[in-house]
KOLVODREN-29792 format. One record per residue (C-alpha): residue in three letters; z negated, y, x negated. Coordinates in steps of 0.5 Angstrom, whole numbers. Each point is the difference from the previous one (the first is absolute). Example, Ala and Ser with C-alpha at 12.3 -4.5 7.8 and 13.67 -1.06 7.14 Angstrom:
! residues 2
<site residu="ALA" up="-16" north="-9" east="-25"/>
<site residu="SER" up="2" north="7" east="-2"/>
//
This chain:
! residues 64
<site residu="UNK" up="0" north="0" east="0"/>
<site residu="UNK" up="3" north="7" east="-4"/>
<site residu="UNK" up="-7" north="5" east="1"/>
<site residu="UNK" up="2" north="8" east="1"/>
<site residu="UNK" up="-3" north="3" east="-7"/>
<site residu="UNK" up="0" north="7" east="4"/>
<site residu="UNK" up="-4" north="3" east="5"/>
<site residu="UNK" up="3" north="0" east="6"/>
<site residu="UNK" up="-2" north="8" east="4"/>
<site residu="UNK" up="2" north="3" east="6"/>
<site residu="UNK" up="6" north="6" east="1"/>
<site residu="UNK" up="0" north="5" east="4"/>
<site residu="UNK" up="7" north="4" east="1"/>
<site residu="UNK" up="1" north="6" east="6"/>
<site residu="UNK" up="6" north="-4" east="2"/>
<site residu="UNK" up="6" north="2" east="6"/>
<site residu="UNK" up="6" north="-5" east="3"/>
<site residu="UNK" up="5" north="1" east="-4"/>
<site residu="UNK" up="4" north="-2" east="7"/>
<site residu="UNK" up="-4" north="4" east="5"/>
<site residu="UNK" up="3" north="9" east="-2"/>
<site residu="UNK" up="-6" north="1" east="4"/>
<site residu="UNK" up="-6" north="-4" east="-3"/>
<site residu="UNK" up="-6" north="3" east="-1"/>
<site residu="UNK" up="-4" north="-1" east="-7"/>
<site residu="UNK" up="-5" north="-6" east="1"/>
<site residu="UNK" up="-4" north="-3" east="-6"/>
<site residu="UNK" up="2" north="-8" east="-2"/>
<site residu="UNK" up="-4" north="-5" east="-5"/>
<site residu="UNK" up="1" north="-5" east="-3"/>
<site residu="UNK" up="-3" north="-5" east="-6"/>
<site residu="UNK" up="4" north="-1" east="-7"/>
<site residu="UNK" up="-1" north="0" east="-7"/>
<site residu="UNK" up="4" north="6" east="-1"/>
<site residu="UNK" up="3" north="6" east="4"/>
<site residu="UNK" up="7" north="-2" east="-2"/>
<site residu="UNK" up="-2" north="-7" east="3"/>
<site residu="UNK" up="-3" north="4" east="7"/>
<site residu="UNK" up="6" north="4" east="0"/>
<site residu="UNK" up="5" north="-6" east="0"/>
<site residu="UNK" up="-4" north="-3" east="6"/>
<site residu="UNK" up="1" north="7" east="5"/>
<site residu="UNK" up="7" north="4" east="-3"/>
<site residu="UNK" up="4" north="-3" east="4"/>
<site residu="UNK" up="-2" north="2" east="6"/>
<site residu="UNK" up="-4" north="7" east="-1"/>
<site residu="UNK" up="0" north="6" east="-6"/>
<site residu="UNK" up="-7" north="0" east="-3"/>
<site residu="UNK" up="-4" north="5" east="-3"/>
<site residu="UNK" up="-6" north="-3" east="-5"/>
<site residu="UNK" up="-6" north="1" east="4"/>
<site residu="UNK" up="-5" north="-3" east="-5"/>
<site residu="UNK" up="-2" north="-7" east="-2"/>
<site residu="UNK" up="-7" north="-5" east="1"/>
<site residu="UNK" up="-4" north="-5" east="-3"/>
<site residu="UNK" up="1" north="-6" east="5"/>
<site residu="UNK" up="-7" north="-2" east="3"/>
<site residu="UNK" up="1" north="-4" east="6"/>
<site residu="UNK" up="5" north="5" east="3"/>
<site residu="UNK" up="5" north="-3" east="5"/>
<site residu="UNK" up="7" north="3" east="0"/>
<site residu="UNK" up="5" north="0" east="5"/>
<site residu="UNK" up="8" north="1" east="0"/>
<site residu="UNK" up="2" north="4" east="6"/>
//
């Protein structure tokens, strides 16, 4: 079984609907290793804007 040597963290982005023009800004979370990983998980779908990053402490995180 291959183990993550790097902290796993929770990313925060302000992020908009690339397909809705008229989308409000709304905060996303997501656990990675790194932002680069987080932001491969949402580009697709949103335009991001760094927010920050946490320590993971048992936080539960959900995709919208």
């Amino acid at each position: 079984m291959k183990t993550n040597s790097q902290p796993t963290k929770v990313y925060l982005f302000a992020s908009v609907l690339r397909s809705d023009m008229k989308s409000r800004p709304f905060m996303q979370r997501v656990k990675a290793t790194s932002e680069k990983e987080a932001r491969r998980q949402l580009v697709r779908d949103y335009i991001l804007a760094f927010a920050g990053c946490l320590p993971v402490k048992n936080i539960e995180v959900r995709h919208v």
